[in-house]
C-alpha positions as CSV (number, residue, x, y, z in Angstrom):
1,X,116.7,121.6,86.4
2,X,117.1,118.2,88.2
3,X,119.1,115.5,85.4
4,X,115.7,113.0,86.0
5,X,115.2,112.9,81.8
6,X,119.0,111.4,82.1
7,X,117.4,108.7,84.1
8,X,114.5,108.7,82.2
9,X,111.9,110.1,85.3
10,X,110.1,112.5,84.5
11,X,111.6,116.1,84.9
12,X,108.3,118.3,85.0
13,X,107.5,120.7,88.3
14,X,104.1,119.0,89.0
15,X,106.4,115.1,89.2
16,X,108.9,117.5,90.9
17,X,106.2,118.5,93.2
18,X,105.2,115.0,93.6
19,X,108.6,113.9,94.6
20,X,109.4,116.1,97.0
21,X,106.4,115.0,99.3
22,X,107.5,111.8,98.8
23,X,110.8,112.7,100.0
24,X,109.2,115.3,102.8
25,X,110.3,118.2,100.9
26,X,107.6,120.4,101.8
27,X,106.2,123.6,100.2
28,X,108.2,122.3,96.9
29,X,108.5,125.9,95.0
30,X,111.8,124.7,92.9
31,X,113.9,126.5,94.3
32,X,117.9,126.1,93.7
33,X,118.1,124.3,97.7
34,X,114.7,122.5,97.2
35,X,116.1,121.0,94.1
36,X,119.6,120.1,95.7
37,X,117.7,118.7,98.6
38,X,115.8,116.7,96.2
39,X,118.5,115.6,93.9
40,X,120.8,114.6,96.7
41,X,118.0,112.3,98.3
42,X,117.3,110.8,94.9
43,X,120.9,109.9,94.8
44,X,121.2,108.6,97.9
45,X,118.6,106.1,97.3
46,X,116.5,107.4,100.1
47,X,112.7,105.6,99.8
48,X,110.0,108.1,100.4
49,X,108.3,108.9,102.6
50,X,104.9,108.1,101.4
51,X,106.3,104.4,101.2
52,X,107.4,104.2,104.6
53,X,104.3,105.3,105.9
54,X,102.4,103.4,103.4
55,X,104.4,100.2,104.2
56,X,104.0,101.0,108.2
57,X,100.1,100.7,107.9
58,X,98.4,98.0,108.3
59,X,95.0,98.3,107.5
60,X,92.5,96.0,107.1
61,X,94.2,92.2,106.3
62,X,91.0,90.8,105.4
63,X,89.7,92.5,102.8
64,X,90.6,91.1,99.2
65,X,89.5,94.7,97.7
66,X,92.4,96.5,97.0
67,X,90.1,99.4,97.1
68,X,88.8,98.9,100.3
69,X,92.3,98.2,101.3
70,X,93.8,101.5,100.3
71,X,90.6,103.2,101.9
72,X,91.7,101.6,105.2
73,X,94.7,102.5,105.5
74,X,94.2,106.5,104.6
75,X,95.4,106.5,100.5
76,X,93.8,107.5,97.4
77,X,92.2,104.5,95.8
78,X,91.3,106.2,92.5
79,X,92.0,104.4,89.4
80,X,94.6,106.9,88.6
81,X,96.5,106.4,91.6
82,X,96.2,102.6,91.6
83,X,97.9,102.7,88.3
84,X,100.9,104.9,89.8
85,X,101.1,102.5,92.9
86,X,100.8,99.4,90.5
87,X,103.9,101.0,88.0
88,X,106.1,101.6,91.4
89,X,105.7,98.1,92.3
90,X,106.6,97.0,88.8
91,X,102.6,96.2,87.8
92,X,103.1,97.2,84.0
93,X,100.1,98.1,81.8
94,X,97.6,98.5,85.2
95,X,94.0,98.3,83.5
96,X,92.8,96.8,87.5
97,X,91.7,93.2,86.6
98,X,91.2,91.3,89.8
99,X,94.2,89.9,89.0
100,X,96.1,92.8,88.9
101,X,94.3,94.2,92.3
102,X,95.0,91.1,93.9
103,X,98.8,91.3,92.4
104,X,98.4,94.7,93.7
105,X,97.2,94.4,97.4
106,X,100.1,91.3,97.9
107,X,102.5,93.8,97.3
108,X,100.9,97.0,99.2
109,X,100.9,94.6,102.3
110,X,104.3,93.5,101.9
């Protein structure tokens, strides 16, 4: 098992699962080398991959929907993902006021 709870990330497959598409780890099964892979790109501070292609979008710069924005620029815009993109990008307690989505889109954008 990969020491996240020691860093206090969650530890479970499906975050493991998550993770390793971020990371472009693909097909994660957990296996022993998966998990190494993993591990050693956690702890090399590599950023993800879905960042990097998220930051390298640029969608559309006029809309004020974060929504819309995310739609534009190919990423889930569910509520549930909002609030995962929000906590990454230290947006604590995501309910998505418009101030949060507009918090939120300044930050997407860079």
């Amino acid at each position: 098992m990969i020491p996240f709870n020691s860093i206090k990330v969650d530890s479970s497959f499906a975050n493991r699962v998550k993770l390793a598409a971020q990371h472009g780890i693909r097909n994660y099964k957990g296996t022993a080398k998966q998990n190494l892979d993993l591990l050693n790109k956690w702890r090399a501070g590599n950023k993800p991959v879905a960042s990097a292609k998220l930051a390298a979008k640029k969608g559309d710069q006029k809309t004020t929907s974060v929504v819309d924005y995310l739609k534009s620029i190919g990423v889930n815009s569910s509520l549930v993902n909002r609030k995962k993109l929000a906590d990454k990008h230290g947006i604590k307690n995501y309910t998505g006021t418009a101030a949060q989505n507009t918090q939120l889109i300044k930050k997407l954008r860079g």
